[in-house]
N, CA, C and O of each residue as an XYZ file, in Angstrom:
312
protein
N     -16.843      2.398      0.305
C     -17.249      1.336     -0.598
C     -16.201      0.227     -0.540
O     -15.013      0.418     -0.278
N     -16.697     -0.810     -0.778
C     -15.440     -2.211     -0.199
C     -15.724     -2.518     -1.647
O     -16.860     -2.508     -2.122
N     -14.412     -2.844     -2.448
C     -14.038     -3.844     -3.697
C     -13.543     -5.070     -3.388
O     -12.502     -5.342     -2.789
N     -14.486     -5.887     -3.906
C     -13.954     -7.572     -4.073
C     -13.355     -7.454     -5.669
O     -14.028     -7.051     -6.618
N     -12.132     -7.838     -5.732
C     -11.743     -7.941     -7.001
C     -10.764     -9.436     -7.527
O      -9.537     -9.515     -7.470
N     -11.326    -10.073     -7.822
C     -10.686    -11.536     -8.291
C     -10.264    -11.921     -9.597
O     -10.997    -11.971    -10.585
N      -9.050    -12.189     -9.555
C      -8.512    -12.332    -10.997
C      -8.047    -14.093    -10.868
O      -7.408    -14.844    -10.132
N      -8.778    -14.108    -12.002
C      -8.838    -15.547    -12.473
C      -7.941    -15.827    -13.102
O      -7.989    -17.056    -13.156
N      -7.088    -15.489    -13.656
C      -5.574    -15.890    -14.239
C      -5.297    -14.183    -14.707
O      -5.837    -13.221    -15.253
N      -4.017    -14.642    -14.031
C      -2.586    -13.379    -14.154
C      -1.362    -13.954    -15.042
O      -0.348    -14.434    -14.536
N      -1.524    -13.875    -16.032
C      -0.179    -14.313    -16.711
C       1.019    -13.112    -17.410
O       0.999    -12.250    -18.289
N       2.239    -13.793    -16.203
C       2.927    -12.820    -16.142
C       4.479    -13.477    -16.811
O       5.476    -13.852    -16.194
N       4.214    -13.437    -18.305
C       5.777    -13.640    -18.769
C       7.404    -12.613    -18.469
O       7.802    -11.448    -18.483
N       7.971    -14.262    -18.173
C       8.989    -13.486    -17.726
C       9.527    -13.572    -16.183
O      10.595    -13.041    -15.879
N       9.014    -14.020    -15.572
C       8.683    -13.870    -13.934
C       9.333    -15.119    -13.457
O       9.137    -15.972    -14.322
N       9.866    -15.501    -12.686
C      10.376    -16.488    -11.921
C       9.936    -17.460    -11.069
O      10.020    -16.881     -9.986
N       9.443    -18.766    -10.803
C       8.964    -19.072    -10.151
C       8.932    -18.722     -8.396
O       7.953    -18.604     -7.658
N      10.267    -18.625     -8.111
C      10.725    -17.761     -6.911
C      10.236    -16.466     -6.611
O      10.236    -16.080     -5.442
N       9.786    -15.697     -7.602
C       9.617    -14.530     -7.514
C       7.812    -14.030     -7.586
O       7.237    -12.980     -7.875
N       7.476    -15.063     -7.265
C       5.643    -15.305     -7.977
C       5.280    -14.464     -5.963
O       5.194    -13.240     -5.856
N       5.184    -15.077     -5.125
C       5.204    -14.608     -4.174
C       5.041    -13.488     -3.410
O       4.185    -13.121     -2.606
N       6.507    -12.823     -4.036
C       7.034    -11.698     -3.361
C       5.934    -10.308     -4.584
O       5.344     -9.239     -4.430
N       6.194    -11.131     -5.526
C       4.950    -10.292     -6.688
C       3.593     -9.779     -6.170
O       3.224     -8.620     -5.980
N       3.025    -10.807     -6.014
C       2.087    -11.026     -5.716
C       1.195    -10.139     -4.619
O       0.176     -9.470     -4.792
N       2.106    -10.439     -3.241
C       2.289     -9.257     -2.311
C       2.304     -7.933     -2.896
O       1.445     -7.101     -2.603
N       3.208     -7.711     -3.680
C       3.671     -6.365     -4.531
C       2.208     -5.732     -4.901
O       1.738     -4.624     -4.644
N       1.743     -6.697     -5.501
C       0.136     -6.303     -6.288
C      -0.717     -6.184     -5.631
O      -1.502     -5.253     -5.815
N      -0.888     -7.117     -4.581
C      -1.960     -6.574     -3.791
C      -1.800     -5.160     -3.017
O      -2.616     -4.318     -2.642
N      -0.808     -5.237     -2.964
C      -0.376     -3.367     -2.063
C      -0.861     -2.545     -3.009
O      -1.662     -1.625     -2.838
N      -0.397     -2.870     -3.934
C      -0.333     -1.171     -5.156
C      -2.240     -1.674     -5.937
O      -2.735     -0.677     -6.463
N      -2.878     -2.538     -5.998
C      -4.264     -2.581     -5.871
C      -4.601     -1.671     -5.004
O      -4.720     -0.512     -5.403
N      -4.782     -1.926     -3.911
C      -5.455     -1.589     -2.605
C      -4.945      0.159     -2.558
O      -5.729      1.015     -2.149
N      -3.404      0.536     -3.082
C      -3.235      1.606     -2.986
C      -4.539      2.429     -4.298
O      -5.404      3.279     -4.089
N      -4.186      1.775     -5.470
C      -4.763      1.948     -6.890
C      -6.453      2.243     -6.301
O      -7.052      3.254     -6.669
N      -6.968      1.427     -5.546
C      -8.578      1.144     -5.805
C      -9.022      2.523     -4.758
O      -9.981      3.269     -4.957
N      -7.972      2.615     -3.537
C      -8.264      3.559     -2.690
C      -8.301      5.188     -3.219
O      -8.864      6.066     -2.564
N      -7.795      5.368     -4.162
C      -7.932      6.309     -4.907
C      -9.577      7.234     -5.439
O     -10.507      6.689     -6.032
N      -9.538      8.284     -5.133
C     -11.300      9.034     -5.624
C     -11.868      8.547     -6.879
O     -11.404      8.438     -8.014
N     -13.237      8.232     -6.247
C     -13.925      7.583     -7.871
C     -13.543      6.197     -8.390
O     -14.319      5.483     -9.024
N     -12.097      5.821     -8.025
C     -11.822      4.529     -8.802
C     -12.936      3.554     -8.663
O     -13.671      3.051     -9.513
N     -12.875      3.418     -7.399
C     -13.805      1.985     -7.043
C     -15.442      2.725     -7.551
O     -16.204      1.967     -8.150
N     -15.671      3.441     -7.421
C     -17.073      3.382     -8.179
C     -17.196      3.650     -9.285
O     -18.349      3.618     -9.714
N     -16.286      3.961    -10.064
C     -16.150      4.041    -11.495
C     -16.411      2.672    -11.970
O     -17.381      2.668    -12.727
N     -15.766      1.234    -11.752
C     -15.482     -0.036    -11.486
C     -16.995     -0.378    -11.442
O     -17.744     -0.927    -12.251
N     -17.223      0.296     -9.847
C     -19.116     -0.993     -9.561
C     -19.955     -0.449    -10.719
O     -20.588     -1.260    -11.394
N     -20.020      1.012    -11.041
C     -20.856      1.409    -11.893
C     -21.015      0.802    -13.573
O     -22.034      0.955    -14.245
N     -19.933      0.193    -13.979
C     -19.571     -0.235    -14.930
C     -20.527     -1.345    -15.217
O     -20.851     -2.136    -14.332
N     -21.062     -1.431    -16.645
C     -21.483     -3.293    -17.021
C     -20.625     -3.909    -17.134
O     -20.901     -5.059    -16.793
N     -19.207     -3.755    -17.588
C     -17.996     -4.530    -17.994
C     -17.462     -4.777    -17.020
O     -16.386     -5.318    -17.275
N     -17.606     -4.690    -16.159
C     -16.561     -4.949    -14.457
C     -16.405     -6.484    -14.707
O     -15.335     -7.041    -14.460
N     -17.528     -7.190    -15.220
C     -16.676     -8.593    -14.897
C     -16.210     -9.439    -15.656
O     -16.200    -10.651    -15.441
N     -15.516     -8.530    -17.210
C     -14.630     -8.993    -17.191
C     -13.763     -7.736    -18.111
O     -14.136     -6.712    -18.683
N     -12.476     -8.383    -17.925
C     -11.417     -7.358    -18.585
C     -10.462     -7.718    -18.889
O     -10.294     -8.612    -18.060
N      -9.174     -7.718    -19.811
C      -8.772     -7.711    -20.293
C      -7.730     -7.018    -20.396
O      -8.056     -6.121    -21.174
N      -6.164     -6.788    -19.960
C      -5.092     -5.618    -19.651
C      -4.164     -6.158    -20.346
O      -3.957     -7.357    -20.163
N      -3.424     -5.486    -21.244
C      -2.130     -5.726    -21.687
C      -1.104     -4.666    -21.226
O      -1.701     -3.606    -21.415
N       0.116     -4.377    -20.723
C       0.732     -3.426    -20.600
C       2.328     -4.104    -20.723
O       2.597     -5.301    -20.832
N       3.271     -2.963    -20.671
C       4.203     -2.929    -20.851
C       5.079     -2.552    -19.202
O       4.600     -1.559    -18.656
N       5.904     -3.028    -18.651
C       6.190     -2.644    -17.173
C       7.463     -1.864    -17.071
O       8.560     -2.008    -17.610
N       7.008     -1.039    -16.261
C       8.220     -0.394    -16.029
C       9.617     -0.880    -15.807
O       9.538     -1.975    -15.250
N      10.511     -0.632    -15.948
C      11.469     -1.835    -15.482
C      11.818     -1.842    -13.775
O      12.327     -0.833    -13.289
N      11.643     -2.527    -13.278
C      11.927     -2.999    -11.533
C      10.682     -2.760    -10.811
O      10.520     -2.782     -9.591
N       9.447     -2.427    -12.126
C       8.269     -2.156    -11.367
C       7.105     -2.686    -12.059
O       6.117     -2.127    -12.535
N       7.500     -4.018    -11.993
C       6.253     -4.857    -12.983
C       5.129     -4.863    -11.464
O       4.110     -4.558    -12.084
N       4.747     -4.964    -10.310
C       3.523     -4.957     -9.644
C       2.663     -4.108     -9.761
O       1.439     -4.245     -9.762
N       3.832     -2.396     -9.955
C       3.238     -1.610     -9.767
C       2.474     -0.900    -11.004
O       1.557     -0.079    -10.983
N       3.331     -1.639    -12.356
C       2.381     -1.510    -13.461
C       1.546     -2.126    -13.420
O       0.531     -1.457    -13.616
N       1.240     -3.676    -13.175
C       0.233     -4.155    -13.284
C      -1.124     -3.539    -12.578
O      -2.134     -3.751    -13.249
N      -1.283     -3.006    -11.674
C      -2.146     -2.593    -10.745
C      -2.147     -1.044    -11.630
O      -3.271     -0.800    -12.070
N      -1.697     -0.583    -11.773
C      -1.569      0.850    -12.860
C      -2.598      0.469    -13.820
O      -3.791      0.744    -13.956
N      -1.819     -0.195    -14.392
C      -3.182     -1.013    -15.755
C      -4.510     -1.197    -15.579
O      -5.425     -0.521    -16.049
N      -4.587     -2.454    -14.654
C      -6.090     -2.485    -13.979
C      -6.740     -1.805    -13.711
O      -7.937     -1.939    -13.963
N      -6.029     -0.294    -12.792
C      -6.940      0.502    -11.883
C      -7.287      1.646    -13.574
O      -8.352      1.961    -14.105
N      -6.414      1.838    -13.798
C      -6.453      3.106    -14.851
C      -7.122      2.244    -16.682
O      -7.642      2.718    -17.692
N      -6.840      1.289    -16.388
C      -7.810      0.686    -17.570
C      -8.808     -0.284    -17.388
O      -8.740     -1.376    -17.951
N      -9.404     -0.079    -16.905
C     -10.773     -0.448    -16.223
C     -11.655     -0.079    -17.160
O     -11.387      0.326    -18.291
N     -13.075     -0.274    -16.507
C     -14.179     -0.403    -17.145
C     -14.577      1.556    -17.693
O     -14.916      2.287    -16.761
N     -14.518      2.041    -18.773
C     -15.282      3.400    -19.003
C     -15.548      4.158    -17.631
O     -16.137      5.239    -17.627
């Protein structure tokens, strides 16, 4: 199953303009790791709420990408 997943604003307090980049990269890895996971991605298409959502989390410290993508994948749609 292939996921298109587009986020329309990421607001990430705290973050550096320098550091938006190298983030960024960060997230798309640990997505792609996150979505590749059993069930995730069809848990997601099966959903009515898939398009849209809503994540607040708290980041690990030296591992804000990999929370963010934590969040998303694991607080997703029911």
């Amino acid at each position: 199953m292939k996921v298109v997943l587009h986020i329309d604003r990421l607001v990430l307090h705290g973050v550096a303009p320098a550091e938006r980049d190298a983030l960024v990269a960060a997230l798309h890895a640990a997505l792609q790791h996150g979505f590749a996971q059993p069930g995730v991605a069809e848990r997601w298409a099966a959903s009515p709420s898939r398009d849209r959502n809503r994540h607040n989390f708290t980041p690990a410290p030296g591992q804000l990408a990999q929370s963010a993508a934590q969040a998303l994948v694991a607080g997703g749609p029911p």
